[in-house]
gemmi code that builds the backbone of each chain (N, CA, C; Angstrom):
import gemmi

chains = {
    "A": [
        ("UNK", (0.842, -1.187, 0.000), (0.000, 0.000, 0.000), (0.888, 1.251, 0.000)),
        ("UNK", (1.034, 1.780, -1.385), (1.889, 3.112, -1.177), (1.702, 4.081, -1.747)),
        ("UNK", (0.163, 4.158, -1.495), (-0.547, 5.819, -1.826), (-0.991, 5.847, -2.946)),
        ("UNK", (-0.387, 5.245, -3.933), (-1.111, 5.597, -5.108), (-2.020, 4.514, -5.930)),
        ("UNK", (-2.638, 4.652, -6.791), (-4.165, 3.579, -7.413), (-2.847, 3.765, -8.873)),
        ("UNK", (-2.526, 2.768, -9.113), (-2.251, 2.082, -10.401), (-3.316, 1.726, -11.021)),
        ("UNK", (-3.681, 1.714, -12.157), (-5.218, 1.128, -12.829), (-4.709, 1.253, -14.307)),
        ("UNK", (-5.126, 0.273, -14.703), (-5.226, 0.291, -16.793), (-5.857, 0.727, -17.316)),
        ("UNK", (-5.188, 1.561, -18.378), (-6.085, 2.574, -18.867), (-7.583, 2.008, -19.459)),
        ("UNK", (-7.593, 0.573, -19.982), (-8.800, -0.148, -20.477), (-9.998, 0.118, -18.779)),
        ("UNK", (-9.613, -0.214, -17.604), (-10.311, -0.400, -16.747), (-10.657, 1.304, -16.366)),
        ("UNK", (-9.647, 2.200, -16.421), (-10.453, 3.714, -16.180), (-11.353, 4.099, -17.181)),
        ("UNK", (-10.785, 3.315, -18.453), (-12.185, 3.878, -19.305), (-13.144, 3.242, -19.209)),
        ("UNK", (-13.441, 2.374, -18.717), (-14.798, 0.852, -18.365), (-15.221, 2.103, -17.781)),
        ("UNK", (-14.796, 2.281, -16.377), (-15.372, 3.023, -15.200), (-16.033, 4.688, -15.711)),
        ("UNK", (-15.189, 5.015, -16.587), (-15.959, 6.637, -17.204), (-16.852, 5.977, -17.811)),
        ("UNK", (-17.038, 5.276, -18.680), (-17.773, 4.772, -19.337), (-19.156, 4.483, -18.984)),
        ("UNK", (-19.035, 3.720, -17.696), (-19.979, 3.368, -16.574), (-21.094, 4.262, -16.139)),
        ("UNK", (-19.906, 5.291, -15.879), (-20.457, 6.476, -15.385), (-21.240, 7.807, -16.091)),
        ("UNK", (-20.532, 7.328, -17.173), (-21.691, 8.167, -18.162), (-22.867, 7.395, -18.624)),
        ("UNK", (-22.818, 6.128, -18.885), (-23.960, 5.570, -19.394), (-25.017, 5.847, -18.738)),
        ("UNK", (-25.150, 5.805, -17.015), (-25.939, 6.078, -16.105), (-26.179, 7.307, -15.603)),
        ("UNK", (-25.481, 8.227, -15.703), (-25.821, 9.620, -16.023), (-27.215, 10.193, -15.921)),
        ("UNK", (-27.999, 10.587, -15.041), (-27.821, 11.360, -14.856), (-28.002, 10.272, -12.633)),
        ("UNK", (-28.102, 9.111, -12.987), (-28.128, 8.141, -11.489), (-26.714, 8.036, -11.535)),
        ("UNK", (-26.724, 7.727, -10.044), (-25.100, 7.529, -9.571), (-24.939, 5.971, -10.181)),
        ("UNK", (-23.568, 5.490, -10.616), (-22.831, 4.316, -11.181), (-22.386, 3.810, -10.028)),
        ("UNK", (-22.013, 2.420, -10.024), (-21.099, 1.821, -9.073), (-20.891, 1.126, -9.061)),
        ("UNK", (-19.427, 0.036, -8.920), (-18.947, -0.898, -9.343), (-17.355, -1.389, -8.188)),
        ("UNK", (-16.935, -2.766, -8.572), (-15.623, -3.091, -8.177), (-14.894, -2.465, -9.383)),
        ("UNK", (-13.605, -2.724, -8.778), (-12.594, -3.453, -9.855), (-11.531, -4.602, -8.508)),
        ("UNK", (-11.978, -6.125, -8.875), (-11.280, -7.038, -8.367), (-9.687, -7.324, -8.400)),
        ("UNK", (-9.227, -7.673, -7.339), (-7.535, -8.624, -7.838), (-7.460, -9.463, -6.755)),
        ("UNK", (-6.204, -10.397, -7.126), (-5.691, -11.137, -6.061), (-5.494, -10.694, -4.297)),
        ("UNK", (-5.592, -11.081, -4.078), (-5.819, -10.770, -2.481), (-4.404, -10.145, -2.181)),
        ("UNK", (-4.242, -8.796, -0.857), (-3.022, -8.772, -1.009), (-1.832, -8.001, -2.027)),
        ("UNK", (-2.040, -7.580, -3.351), (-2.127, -7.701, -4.359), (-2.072, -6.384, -4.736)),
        ("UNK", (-2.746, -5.353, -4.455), (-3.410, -3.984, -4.598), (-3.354, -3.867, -6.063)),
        ("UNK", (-3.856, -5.143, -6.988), (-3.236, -4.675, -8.097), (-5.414, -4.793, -8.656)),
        ("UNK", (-5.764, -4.156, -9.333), (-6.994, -3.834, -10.182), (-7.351, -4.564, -11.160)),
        ("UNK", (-7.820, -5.859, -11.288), (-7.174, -6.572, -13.004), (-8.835, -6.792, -13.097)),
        ("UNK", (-9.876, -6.962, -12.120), (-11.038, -7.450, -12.984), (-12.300, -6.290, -12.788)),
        ("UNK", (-12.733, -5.830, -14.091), (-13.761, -4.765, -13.995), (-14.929, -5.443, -13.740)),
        ("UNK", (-15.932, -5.303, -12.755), (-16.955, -5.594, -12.157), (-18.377, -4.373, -11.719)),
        ("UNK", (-19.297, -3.875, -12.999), (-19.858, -3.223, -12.790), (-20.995, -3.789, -12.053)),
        ("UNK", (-21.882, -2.932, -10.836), (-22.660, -3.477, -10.179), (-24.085, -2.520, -10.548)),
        ("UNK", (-25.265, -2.879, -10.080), (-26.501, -2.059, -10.098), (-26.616, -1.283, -9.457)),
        ("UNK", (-26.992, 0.115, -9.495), (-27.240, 0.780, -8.250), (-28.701, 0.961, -7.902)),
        ("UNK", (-28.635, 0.010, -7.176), (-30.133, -0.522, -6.297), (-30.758, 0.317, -5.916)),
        ("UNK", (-30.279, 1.514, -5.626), (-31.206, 2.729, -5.468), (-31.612, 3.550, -6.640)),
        ("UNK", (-30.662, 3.557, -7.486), (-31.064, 4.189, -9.100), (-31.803, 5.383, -8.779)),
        ("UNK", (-30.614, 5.968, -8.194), (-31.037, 8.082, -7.578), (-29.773, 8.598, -8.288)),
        ("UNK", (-29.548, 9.447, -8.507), (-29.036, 11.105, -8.689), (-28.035, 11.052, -7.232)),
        ("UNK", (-27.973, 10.359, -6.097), (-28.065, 11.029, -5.120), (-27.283, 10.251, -3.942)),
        ("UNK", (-27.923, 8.689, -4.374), (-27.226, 7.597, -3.333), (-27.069, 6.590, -3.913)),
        ("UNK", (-26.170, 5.640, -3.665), (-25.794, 4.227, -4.613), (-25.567, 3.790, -3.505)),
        ("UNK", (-26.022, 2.237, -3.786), (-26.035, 0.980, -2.933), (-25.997, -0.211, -3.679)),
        ("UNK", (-25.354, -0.980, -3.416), (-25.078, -2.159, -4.169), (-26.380, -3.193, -3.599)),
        ("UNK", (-27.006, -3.903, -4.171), (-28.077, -4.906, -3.889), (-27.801, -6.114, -3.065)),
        ("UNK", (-28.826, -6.412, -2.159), (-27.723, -7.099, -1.113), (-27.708, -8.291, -1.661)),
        ("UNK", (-28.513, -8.932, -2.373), (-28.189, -10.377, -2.541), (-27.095, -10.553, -3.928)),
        ("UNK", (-26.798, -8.840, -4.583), (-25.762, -9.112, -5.510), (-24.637, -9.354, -4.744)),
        ("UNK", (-24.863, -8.118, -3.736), (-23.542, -8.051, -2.535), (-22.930, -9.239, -2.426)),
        ("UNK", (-23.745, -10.265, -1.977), (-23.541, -11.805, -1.603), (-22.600, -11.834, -2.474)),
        ("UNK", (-23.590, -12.595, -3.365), (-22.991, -13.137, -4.712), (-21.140, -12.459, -5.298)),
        ("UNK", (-21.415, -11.079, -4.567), (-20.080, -10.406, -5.326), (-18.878, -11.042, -4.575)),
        ("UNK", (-19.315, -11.380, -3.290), (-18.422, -11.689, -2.328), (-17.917, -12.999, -2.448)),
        ("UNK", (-18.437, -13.418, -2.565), (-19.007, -15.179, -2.378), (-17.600, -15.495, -3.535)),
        ("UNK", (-18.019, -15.201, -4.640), (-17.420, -15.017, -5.860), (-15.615, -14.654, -6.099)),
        ("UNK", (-15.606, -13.525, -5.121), (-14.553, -13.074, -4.817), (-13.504, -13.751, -4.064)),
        ("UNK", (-14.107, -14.438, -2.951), (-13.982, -15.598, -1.941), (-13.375, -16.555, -2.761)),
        ("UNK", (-13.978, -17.401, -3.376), (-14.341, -18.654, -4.073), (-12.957, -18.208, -5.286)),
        ("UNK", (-12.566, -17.033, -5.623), (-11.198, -16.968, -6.190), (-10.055, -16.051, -5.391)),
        ("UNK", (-10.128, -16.337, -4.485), (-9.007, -15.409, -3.623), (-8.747, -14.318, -4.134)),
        ("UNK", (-9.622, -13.175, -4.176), (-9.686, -12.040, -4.751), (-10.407, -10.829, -3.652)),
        ("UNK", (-10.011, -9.993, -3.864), (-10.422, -8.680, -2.699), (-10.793, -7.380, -3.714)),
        ("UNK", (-12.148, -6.672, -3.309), (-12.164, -5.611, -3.816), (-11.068, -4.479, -3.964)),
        ("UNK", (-10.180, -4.088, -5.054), (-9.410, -3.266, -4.640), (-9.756, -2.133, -5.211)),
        ("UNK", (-10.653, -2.125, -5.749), (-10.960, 0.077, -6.384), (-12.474, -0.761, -5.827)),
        ("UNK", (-13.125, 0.673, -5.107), (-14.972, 0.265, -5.112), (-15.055, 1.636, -5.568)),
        ("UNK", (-15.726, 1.922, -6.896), (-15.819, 2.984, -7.288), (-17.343, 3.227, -7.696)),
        ("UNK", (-17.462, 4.556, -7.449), (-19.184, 5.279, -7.794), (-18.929, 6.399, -8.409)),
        ("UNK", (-20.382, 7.238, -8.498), (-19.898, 8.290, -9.854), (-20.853, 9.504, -8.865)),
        ("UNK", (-20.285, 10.736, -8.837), (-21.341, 11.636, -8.269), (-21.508, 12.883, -9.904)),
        ("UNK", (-22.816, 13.147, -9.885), (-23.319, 13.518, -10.793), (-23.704, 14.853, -10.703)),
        ("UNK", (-23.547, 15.373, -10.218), (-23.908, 16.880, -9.932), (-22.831, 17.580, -9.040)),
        ("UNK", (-22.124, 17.256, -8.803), (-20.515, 17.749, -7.494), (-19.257, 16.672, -7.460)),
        ("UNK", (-18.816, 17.195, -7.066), (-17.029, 16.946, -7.273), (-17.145, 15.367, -6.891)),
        ("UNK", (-15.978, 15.140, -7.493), (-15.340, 13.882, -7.085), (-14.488, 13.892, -6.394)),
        ("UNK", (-15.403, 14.041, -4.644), (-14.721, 13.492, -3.351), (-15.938, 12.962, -2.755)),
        ("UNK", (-15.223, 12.469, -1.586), (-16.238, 11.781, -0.764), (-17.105, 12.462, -0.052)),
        ("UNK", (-18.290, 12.130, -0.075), (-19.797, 12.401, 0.711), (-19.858, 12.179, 2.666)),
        ("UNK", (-20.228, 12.839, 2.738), (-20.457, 12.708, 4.661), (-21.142, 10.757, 4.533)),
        ("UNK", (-22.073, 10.566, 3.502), (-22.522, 9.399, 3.277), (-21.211, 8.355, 2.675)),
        ("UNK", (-20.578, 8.895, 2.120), (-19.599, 8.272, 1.435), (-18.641, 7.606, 2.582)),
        ("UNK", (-18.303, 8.291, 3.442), (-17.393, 8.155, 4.237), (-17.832, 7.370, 5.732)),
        ("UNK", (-19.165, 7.837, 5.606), (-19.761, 7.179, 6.683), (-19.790, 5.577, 6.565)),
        ("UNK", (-20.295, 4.754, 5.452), (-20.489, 3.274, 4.744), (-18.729, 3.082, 4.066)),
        ("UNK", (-17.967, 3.686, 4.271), (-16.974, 3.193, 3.472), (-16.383, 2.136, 4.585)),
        ("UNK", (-16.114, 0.822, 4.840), (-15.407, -0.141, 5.191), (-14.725, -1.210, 4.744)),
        ("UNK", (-13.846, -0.880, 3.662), (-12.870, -1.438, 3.389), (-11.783, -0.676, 3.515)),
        ("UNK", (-10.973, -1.228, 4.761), (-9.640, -0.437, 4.491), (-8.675, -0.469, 3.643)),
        ("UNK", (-8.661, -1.839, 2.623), (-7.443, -2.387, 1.928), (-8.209, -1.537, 0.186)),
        ("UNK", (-9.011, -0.921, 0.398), (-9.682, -0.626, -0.668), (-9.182, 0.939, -1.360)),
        ("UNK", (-8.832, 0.950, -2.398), (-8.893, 2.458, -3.205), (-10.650, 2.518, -3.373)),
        ("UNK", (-10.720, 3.803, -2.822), (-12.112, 4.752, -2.914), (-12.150, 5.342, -4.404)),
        ("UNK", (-12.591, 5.077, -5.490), (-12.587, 6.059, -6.526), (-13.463, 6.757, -7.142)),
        ("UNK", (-13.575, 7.857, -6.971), (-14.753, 8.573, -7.526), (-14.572, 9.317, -8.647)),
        ("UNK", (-15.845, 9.378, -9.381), (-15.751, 9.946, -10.506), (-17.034, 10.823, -10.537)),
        ("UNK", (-16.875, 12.209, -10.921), (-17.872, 13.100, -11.305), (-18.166, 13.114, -13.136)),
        ("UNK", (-19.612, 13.452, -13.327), (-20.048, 13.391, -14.588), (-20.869, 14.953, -14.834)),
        ("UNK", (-20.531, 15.756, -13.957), (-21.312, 16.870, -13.745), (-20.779, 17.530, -14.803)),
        ("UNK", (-19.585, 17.390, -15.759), (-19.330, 18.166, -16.626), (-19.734, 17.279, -17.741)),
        ("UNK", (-20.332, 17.893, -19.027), (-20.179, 17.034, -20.300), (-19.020, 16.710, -20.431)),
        ("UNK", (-17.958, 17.477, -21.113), (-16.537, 17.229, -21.536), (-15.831, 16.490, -20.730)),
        ("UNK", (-15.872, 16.828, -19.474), (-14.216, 15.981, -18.741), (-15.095, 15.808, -17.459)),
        ("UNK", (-14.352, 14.199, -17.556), (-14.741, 13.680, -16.513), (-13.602, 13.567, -15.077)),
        ("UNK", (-13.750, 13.752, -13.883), (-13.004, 13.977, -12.824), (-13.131, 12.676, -12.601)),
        ("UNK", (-11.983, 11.768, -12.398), (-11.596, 10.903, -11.723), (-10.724, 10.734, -10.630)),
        ("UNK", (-10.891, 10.592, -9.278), (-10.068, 10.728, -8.056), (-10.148, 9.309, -7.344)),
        ("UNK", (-9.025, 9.005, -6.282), (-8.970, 8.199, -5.673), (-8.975, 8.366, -4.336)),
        ("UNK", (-9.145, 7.949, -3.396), (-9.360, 7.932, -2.062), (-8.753, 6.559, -0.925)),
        ("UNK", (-8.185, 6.883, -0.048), (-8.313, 5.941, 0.755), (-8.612, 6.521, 2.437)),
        ("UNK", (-10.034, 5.923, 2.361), (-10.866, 5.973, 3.490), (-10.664, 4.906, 4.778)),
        ("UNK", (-9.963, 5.388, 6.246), (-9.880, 4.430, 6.879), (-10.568, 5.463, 8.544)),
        ("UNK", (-11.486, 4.642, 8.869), (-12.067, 5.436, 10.501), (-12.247, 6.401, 10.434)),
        ("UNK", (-13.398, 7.040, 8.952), (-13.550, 8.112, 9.025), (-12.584, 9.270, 8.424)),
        ("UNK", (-11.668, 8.654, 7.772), (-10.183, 9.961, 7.472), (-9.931, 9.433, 6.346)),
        ("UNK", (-10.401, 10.643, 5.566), (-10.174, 10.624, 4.216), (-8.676, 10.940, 3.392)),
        ("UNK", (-7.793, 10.260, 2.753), (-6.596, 10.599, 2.363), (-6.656, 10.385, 0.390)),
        ("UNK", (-6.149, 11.331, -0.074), (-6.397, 11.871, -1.353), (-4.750, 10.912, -1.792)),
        ("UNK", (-5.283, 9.979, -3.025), (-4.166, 9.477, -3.269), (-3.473, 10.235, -4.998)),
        ("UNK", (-2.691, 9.780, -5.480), (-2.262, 10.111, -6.871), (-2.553, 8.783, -8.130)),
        ("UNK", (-3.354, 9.006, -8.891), (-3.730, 7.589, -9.970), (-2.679, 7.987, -10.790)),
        ("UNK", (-2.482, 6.658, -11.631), (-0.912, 6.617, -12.080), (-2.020, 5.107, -13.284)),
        ("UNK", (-2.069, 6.149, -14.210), (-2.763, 5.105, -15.602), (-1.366, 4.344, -16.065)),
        ("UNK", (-1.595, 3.055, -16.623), (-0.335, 2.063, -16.782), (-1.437, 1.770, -18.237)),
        ("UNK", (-0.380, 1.310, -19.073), (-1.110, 0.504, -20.117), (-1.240, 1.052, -21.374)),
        ("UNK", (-0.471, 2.060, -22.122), (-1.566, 3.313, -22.973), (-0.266, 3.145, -24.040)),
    ],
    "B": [
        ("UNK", (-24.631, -26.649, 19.682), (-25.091, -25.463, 18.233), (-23.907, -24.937, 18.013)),
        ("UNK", (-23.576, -25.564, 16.886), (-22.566, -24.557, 16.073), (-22.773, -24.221, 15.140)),
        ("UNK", (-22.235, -22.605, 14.653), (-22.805, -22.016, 13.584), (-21.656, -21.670, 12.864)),
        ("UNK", (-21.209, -21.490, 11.831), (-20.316, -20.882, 11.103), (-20.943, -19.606, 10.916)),
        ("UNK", (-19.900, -18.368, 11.364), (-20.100, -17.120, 11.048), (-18.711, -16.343, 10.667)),
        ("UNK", (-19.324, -15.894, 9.005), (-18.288, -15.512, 7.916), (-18.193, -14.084, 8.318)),
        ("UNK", (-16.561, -13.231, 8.621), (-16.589, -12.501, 9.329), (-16.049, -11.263, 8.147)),
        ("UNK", (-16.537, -10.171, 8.285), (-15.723, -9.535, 6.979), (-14.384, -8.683, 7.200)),
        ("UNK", (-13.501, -8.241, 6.298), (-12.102, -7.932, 6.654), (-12.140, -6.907, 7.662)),
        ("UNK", (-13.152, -6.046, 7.671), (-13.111, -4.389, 8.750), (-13.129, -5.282, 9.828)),
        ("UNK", (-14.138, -6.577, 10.209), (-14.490, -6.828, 11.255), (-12.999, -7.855, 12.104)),
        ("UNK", (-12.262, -8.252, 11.342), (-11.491, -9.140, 11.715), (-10.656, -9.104, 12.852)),
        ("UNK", (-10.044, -7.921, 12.851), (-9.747, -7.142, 13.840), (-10.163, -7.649, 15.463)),
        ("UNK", (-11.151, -8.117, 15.337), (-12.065, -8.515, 16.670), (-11.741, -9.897, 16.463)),
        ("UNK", (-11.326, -10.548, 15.607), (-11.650, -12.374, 15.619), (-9.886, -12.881, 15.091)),
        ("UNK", (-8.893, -11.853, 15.816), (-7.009, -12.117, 15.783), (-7.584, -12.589, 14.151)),
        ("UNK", (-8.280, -12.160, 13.120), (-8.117, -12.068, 11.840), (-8.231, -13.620, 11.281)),
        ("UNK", (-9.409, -14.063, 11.883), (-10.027, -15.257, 11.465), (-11.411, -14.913, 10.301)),
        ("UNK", (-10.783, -15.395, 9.196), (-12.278, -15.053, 8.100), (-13.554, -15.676, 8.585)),
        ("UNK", (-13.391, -16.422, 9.823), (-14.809, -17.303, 9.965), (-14.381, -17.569, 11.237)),
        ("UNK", (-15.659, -17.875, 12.487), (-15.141, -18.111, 13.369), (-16.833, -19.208, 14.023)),
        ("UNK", (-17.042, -19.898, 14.803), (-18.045, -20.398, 15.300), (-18.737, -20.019, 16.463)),
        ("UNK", (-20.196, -19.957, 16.539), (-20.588, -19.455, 17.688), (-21.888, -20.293, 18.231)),
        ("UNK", (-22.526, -19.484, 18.790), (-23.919, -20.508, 19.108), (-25.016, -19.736, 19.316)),
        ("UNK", (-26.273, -19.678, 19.083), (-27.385, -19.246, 19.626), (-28.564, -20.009, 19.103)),
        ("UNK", (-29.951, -19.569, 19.695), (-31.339, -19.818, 18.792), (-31.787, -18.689, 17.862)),
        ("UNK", (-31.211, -17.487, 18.235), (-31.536, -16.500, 16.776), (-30.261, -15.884, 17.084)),
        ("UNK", (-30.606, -14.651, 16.063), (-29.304, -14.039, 15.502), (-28.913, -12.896, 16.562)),
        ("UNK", (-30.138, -12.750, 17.224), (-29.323, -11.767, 18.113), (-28.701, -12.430, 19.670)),
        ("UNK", (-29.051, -13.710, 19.955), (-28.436, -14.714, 20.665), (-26.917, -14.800, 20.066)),
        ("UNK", (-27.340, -14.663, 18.931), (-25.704, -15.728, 18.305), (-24.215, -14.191, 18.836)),
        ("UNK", (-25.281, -13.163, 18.346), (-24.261, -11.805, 18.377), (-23.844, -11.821, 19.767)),
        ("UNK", (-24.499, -11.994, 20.634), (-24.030, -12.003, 22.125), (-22.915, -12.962, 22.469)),
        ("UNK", (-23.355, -14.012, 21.811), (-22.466, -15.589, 21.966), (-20.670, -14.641, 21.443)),
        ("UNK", (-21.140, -14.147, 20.106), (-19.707, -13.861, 19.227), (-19.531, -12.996, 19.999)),
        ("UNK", (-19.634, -11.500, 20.982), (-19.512, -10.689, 21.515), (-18.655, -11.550, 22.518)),
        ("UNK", (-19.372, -12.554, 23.261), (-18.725, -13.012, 24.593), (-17.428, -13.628, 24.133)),
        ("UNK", (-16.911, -13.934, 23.055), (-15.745, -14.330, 22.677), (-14.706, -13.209, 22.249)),
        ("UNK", (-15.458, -12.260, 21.092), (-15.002, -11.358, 20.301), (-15.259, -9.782, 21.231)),
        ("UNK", (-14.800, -9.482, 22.130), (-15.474, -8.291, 22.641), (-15.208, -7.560, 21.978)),
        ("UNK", (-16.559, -5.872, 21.795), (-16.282, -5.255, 21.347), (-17.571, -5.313, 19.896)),
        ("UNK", (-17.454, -6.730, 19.223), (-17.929, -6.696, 17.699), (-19.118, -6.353, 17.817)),
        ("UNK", (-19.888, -6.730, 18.929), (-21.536, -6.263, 19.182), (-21.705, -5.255, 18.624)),
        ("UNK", (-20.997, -3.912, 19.089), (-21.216, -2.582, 19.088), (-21.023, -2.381, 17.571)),
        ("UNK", (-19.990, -3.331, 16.527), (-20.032, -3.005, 15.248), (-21.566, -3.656, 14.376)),
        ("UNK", (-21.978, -4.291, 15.020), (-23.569, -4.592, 14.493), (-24.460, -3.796, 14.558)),
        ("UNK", (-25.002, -3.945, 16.136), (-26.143, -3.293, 16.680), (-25.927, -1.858, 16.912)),
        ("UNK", (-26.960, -1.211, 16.856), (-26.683, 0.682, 17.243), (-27.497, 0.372, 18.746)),
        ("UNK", (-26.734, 1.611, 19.376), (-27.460, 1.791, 20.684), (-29.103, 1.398, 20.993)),
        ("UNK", (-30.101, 1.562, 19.989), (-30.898, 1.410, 20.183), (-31.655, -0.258, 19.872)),
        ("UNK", (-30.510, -0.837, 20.024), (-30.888, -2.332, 19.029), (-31.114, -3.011, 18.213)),
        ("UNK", (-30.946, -2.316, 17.253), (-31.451, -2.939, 15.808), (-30.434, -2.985, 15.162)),
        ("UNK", (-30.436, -3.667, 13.851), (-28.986, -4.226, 13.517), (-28.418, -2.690, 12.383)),
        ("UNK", (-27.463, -2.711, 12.136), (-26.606, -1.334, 11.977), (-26.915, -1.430, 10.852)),
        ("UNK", (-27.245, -0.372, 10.367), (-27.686, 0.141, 8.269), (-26.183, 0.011, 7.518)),
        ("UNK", (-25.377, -0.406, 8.501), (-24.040, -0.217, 7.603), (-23.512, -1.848, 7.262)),
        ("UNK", (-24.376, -2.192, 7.930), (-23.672, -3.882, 7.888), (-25.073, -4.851, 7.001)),
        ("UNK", (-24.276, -6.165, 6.236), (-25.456, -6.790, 5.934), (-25.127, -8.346, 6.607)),
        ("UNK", (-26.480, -8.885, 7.159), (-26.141, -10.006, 7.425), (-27.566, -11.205, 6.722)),
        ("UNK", (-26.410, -12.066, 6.775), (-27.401, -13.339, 5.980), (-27.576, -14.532, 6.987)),
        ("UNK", (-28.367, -15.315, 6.722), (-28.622, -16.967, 7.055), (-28.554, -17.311, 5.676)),
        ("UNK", (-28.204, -18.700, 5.743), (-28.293, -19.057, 4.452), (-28.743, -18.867, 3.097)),
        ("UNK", (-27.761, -17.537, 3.349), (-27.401, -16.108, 1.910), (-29.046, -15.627, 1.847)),
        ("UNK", (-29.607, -15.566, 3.223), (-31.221, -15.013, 2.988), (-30.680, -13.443, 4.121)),
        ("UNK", (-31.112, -12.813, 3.477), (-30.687, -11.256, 4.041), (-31.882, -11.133, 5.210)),
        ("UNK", (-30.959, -11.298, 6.687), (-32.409, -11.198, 7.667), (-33.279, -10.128, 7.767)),
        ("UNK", (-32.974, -9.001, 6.934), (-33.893, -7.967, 6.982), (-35.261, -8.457, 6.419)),
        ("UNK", (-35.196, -9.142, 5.595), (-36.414, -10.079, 5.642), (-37.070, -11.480, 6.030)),
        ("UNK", (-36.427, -11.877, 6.991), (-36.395, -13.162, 7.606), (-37.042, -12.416, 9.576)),
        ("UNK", (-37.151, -11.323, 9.586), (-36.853, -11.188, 11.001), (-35.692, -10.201, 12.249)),
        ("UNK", (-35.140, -9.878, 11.326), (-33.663, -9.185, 11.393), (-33.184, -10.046, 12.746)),
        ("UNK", (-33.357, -9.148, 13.873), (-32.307, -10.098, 14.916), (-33.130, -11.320, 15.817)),
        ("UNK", (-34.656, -11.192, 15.179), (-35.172, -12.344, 15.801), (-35.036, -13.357, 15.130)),
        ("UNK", (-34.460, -13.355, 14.218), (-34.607, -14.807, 13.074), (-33.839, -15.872, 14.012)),
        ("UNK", (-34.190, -17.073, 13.343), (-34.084, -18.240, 14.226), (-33.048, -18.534, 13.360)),
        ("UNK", (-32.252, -19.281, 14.290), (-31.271, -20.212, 14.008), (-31.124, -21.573, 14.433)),
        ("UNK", (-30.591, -22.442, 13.321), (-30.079, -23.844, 14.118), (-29.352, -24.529, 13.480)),
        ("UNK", (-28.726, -25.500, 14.179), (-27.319, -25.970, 14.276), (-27.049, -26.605, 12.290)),
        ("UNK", (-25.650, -25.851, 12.319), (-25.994, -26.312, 11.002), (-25.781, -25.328, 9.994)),
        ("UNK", (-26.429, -23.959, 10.286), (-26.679, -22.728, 9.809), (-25.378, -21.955, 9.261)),
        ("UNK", (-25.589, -21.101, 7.862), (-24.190, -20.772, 7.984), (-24.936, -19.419, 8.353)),
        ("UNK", (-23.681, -18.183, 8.618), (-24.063, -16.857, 9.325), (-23.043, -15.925, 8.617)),
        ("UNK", (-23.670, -15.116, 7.792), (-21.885, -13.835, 6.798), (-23.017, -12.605, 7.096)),
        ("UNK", (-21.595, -12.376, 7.584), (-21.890, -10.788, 7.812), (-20.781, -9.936, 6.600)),
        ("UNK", (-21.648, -9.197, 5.715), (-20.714, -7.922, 4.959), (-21.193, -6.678, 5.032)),
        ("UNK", (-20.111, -6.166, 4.621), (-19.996, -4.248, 4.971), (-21.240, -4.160, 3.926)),
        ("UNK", (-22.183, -3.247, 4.056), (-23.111, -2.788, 3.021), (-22.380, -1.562, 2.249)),
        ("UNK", (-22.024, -1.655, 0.660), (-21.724, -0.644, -0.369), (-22.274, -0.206, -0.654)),
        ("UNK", (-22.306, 1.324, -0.160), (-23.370, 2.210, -0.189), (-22.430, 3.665, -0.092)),
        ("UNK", (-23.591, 5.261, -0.502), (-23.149, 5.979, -0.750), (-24.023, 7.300, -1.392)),
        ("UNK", (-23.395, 8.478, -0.820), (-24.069, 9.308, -1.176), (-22.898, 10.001, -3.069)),
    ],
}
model = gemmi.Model(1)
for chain_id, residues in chains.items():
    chain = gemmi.Chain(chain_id)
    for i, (resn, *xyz) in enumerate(residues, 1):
        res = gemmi.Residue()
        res.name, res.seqid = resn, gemmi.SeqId(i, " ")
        for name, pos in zip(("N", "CA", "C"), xyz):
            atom = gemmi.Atom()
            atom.name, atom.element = name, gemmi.Element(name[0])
            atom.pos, atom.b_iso = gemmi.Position(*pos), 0.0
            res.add_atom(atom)
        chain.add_residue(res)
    model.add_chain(chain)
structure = gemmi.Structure()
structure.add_model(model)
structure.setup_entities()
């Protein structure tokens, strides 16, 4: 763990991608790897069960399933990323409140602009938000 | 009564970092006391002061989400598996 979100450029564009399709509802998704690992290799878009503008929640019996799954290949969420649609890409009083993964990059992405999309990373631990540097590999 | 209860990584912390650990009760809020009396401390990451199980956490019986089974009255018995995960959620 050393501050910064490595990610492939194929998997940041999944995730803009994501995030615009659903536009003008918040997006939200993994990106999986090996346990341990901090490395990003499997894109995993999820539903947002609330399908608001406003709040995203992953569905609990997908939840299961996401886990279960994850389990069943020795794999750990390492980016859990959502999209805020009307304000910046940082974390929410809500955001920060439900965030419990510590081994996890936080990544958010805003869609509030047509043209350019804000992509940021986060690592959220007890409430304390720390702003990391993404470092695209792959291009 | 033994139950397998799948513990998630925030929570591990409480269980010297056992992904699963065994406990016992007739429902789920028996069982939390049981894991409490081993695990001190994890109660308080479930339940909120007022008793009911925490909006931040999800827990299953056999991958049935007790928010519709009963939440902490749901019954249990021997046999049962028990996963608790962080709920992904967000403003």
């Amino acid at each position: 763990m050393d501050g910064v979100l490595r990610i492939e450029r194929a998997t940041h564009d999944a995730i803009v991608a994501h995030a615009r399709r659903d536009h003008p509802d918040e997006a939200c998704g993994v990106v999986a790897g090996p346990e341990g690992s901090d490395r990003p290799v499997r894109f995993i878009p999820m539903l947002n069960a609330a399908r608001s503008p406003t709040f995203y929640e992953f569905d609990s019996a997908d939840l299961l399933a996401l886990y279960k799954e994850l389990d069943a290949n020795d794999e750990e969420p390492v980016v859990i990323y959502h999209s805020h649609t009307a304000t910046e890409a940082y974390p929410s009083r809500t955001d920060i409140a439900y965030a419990q993964e510590p081994n996890a990059h936080y990544v958010l992405v805003s869609t509030r602009s047509d043209d350019e999309t804000e992509f940021r990373s986060f690592r959220i631990v007890d409430g304390e938000v720390t702003e990391e540097p993404v470092e695209i590999v792959g291009d | 009564m033994a139950i397998e209860v799948k513990i998630p990584t925030i929570l591990r912390t409480y269980t010297g970092g056992e992904k699963s650990v065994e406990a016992k009760g007739d429902t789920l809020s028996s069982l939390i006391d049981d894991l409490d009396a081993n695990h001190a401390g994890i109660k308080g990451r479930l339940i909120t002061e007022d008793g009911a199980l925490h909006r931040f956490v999800n827990v299953y019986v056999n991958d049935e989400d007790v928010r519709f089974t009963g939440s902490l009255e749901t019954e249990l018995k021997d046999g049962d598996a028990v996963t608790i995960l962080p709920a992904v959620a967000g403003g």
